[in-house]
C-alpha positions in Angstrom: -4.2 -3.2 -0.9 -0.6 -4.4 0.6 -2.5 -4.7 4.0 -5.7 -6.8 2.6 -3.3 -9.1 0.5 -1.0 -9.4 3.9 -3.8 -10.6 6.2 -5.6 -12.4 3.2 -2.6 -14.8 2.6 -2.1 -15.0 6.4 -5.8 -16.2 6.8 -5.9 -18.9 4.4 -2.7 -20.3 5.5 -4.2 -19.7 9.3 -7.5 -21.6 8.3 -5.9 -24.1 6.7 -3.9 -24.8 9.2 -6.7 -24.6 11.9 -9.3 -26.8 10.0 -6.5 -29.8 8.9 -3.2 -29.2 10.7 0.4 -29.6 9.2 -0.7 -31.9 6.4 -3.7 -29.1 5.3 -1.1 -26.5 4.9 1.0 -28.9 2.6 -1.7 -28.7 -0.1 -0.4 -27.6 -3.5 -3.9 -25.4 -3.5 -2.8 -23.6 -0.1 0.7 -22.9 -1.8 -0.9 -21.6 -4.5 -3.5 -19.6 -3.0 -0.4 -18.2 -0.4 1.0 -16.6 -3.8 -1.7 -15.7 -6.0 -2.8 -13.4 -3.1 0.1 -11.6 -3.0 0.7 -11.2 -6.4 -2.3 -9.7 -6.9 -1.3 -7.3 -3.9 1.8 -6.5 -5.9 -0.3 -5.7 -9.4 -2.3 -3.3 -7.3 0.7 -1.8 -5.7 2.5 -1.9 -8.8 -0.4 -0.1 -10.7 -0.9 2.7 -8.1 2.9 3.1 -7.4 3.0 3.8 -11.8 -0.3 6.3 -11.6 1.4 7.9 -8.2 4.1 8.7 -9.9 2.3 10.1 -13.1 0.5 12.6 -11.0 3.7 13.3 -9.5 5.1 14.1 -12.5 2.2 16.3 -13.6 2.4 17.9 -10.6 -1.0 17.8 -9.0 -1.3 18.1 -5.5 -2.2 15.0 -3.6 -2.5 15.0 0.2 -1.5 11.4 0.2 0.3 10.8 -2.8 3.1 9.3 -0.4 0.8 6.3 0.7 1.2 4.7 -2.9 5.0 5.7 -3.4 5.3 3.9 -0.4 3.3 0.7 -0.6 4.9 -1.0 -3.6 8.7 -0.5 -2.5 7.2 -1.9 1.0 5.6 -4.9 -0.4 8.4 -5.8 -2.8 11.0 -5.7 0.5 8.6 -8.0 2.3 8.4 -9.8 -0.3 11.7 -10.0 -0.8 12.6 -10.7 2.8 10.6 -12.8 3.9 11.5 -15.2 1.1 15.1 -14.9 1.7 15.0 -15.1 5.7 11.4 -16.5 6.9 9.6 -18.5 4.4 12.8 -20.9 3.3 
């Protein structure tokens, strides 16, 4: 989900920047679409990160129970990041 919510908010801003130019990507509704996508990637990461962590508490055995221990610490740094350092 991380990676689809990545590429999704990258796409809309790349469309909209390909169909209307600098002033397209201004648009309150490309602003808003560039964080709704990724909040909804932090949800899902959130929500698997919680059941991940359930499981491993209950100890069953998951072959890859590290992909969503990882994922939501991972989207919340690039989150985090890239607000601090790219997207200001």
């Amino acid at each position: 989900m991380l990676v689809v919510a990545v590429v999704a908010a990258i796409t809309t801003f790349a469309v909209g920047y390909a169909v209307g130019g600098q002033s397209a990507i201004e648009d309150n509704w490309v602003a808003v679409l560039g964080w709704i996508i990724p909040l909804v990637g932090l949800l899902a990461s959130l929500a698997a990160f919680v059941l991940a962590i359930v499981a491993k508490i209950r100890r069953e055995r998951w072959t890859l129970l590290w992909a969503p221990l990882c994922a939501f610490p991972a989207f919340v740094a690039f989150l985090v990041l890239g607000e601090a350092f790219w997207w200001e």
